[in-house]
N, C-alpha and C positions, 0 to 999 in steps of 0.2 A: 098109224093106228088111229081109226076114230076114237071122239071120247063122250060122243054126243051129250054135249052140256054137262057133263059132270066133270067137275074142276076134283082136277088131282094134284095131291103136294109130296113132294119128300120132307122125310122128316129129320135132320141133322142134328147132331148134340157138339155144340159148337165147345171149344176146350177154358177151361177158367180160367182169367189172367194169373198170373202168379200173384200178385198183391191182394185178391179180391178171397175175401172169406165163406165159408162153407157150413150153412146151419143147418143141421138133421137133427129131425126130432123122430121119436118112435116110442112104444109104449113096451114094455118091462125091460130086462137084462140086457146091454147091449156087449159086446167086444170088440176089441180092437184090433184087427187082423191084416198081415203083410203077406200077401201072397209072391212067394221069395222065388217061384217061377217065373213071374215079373217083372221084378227090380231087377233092373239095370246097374247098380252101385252107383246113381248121379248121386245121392245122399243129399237132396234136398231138403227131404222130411227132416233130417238133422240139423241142417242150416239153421229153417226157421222154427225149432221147437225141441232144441236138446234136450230140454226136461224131458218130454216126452217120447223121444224115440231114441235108439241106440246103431249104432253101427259096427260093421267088422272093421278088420287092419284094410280093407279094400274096397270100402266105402258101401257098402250094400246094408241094406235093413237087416236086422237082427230081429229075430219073430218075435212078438212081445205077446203076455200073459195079461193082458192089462182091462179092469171093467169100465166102464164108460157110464156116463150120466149123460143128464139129458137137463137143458139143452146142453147141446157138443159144446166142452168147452174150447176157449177162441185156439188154443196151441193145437191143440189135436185136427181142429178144421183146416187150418193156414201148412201144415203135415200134410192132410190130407190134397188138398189142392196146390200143392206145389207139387207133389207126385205127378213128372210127364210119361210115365205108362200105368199110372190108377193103379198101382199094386196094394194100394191102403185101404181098405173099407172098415165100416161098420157094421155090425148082425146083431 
């Protein structure tokens, strides 16, 4: 395939270390949402932030009712990025 001069890139989203924190900002109401299609039961998010998040007898996220501020405070980021299949987000 020619590409006559025009440079082309992919673009990867390379995965977070686990130790390394996750700041999101956004402007009104946010939630805090487990998409429990996703979790795998590693119960990571528990590891580093029990305050913050719960689990079953079988280590899987329990869907939490929970509002968020801004900026993300640090337990809820460090939850967030120790998830290795992202079933945690924010809205």
């Amino acid at each position: 395939m020619e590409s006559h001069g025009v440079a082309t890139a992919r673009r990867s989203t390379p995965a977070l270390p686990s130790n390394e924190s996750v700041t999101l900002e956004t402007v009104g109401p946010m939630k805090l949402t487990i998409d429990t299609a996703k979790c795998s039961g590693h119960a990571r998010c528990y590891a580093v932030a029990p305050e913050v998040f719960d689990i079953d007898d079988l280590g899987y996220a329990v869907p939490v009712d929970r509002d968020v501020t801004e900026p993300l405070d640090e337990n809820i980021a460090a939850g967030i990025a120790a998830c290795p299949e992202r079933a945690i987000s924010v809205r």
